[in-house]
N, C-alpha and C positions, 0 to 999 in steps of 0.2 A: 759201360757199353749201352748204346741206344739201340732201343729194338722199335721202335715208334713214334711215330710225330704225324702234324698234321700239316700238307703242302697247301701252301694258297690255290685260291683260281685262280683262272686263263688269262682273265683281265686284268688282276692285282700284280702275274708275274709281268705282262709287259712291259707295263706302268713303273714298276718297279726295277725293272734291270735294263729296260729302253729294250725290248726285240720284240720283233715284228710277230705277228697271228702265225707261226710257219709249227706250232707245235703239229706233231705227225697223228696224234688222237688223246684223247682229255683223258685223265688220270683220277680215281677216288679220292677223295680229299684226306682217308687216313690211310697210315703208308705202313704197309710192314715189308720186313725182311723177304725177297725174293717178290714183291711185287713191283706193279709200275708206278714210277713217279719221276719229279720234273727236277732235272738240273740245268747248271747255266754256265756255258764254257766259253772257251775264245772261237769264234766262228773259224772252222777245218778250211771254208772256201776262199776267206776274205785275206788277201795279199796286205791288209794293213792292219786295222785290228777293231773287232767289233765281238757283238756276245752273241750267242745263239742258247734257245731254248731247246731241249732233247728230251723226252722222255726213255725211260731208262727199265731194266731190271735193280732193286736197291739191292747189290750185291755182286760184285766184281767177277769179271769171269775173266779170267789170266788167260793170252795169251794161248796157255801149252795146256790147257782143259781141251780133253774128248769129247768133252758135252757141256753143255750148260746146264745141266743140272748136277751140280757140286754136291758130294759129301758131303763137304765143312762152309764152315758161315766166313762167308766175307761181306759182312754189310758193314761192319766197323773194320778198321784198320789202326794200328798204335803209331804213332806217327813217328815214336823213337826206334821201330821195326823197319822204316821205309824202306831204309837203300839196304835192306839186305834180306828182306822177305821175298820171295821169288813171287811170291801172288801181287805185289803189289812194287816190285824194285823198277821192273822197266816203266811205267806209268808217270811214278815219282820221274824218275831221272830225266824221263820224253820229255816231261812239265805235264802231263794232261791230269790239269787242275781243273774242279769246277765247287762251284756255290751249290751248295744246297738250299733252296728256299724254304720256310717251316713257319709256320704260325704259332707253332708250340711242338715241343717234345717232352714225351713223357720217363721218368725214371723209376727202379723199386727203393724203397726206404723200408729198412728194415730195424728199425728202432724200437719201436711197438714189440718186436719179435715174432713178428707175421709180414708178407710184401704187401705194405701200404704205397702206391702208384700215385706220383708228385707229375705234377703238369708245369713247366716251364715255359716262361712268356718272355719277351723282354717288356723291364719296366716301362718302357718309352712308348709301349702300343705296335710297333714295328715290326715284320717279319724276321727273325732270324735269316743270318748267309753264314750257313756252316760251311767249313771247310770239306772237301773231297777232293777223291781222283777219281777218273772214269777209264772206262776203255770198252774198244770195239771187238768181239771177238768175233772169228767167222766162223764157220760150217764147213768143214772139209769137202765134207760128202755132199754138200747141195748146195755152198757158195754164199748163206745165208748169213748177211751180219745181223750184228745184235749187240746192242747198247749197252752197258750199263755202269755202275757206278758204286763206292763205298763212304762212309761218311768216317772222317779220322777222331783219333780220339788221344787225350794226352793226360800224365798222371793229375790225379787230383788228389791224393794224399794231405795238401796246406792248403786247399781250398776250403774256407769256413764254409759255405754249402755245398758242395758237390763231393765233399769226403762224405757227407752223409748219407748219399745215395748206393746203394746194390748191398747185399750180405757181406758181411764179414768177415774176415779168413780167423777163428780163432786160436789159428794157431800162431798169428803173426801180429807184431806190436801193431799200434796204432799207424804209425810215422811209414809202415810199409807194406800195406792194403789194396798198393795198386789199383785204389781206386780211379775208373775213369769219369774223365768230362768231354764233352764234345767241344769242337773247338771255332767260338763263335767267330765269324769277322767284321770287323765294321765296313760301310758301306765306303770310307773313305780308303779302303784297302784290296777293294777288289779288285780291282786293274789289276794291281802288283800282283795279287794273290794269281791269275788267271794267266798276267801275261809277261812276270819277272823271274828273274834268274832263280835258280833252285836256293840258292842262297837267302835270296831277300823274301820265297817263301817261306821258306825255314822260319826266320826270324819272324813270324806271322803266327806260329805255330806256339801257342802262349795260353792259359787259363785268362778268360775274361774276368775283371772286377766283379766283387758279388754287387756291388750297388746297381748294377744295369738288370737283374736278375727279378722277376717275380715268379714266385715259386712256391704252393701251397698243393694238400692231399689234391689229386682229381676232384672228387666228390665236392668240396669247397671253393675251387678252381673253376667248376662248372653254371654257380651260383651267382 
């Protein structure tokens, strides 16, 4: 599970996903759970198809919440829970897909036998476009919508680095640790991701190669 990452600026996400200056107010560059930050969806107005910038709560408010301030964590979602988790089924099903933009996110590594925090880049210099869903919930009692969104996550178990991230379950073999990984997309995929059949995102929904990955302690990372 990701609990952190770092969103680009106002200017890198334009430049980067083609949408106009319309974000609604600028965001901290480091992003935790239940705060705001920038995603990138099929534009709600446009009759053909085009992206729109949003900023968001990072953390899903379904729907059938009384409030938006939830109990439980919905800032990750398991993408093999979609269509049958009620926090997260009608979203999937709608299609309300969106990219997550990231400069980096960070993981725990628990090897050492302490959480030593690993910083994740892509090798190529490039922003991360994670996968999500978002949704609008409104306010019964004052009509008040409000944005927000989850970032998905899929098993990483056979992934030579990402099986190494979070603590361990010692009670369970290697091979079924349910370890997750966030689920990268390439930049030639995001159309489909944002505005194809439930299907053809499905099939999107995959562990990126570790070759594309740089990934060392924070502290190293930062140097």
């Amino acid at each position: 599970m990701c609990n952190r990452y770092v969103a680009p600026n106002e200017a890198d996400m334009e430049r980067l996903f083609h949408v106009g200056a319309r974000n609604p107010f600028p965001w901290k560059p480091h992003v935790f759970p239940r705060a705001a930050g920038p995603f990138i969806r099929r534009a709600r107005d446009d009759m053909g198809y085009a992206r729109e910038l949003v900023v968001g709560q990072w953390g899903l408010v379904p729907w059938f919440a009384k409030t938006a301030k939830l109990t439980y964590s919905t800032n990750n979602a398991r993408s093999e829970e979609l269509s049958e988790k009620a926090t997260f089924r009608d979203p999937w099903k709608r299609g309300q897909r969106c990219i997550i933009p990231a400069l980096s996110f960070d993981e725990p590594n628990w090897e050492t036998g302490r959480n030593v925090w690993w910083t994740f880049r892509r090798a190529d210099g490039a922003p991360w476009g994670l996968a999500g869903l978002w949704n609008t919930w409104t306010d019964k009692s004052t009509g008040e919508r409000m944005e927000s969104y989850t970032m998905l996550t899929i098993n990483a178990d056979q992934h030579p680095l990402m099986r190494r991230m979070h603590k361990p379950d010692n009670k369970l073999p290697p091979d079924q640790q349910d370890k997750r990984s966030v689920v990268p997309l390439e930049q030639v995929d995001w159309d489909c991701w944002l505005a194809g059949t439930v299907e053809e995102a499905r099939s999107l929904l995959r562990l990126a190669p570790v070759e594309i990955f740089m990934a060392a302690p924070a502290e190293e990372s930062a140097l």
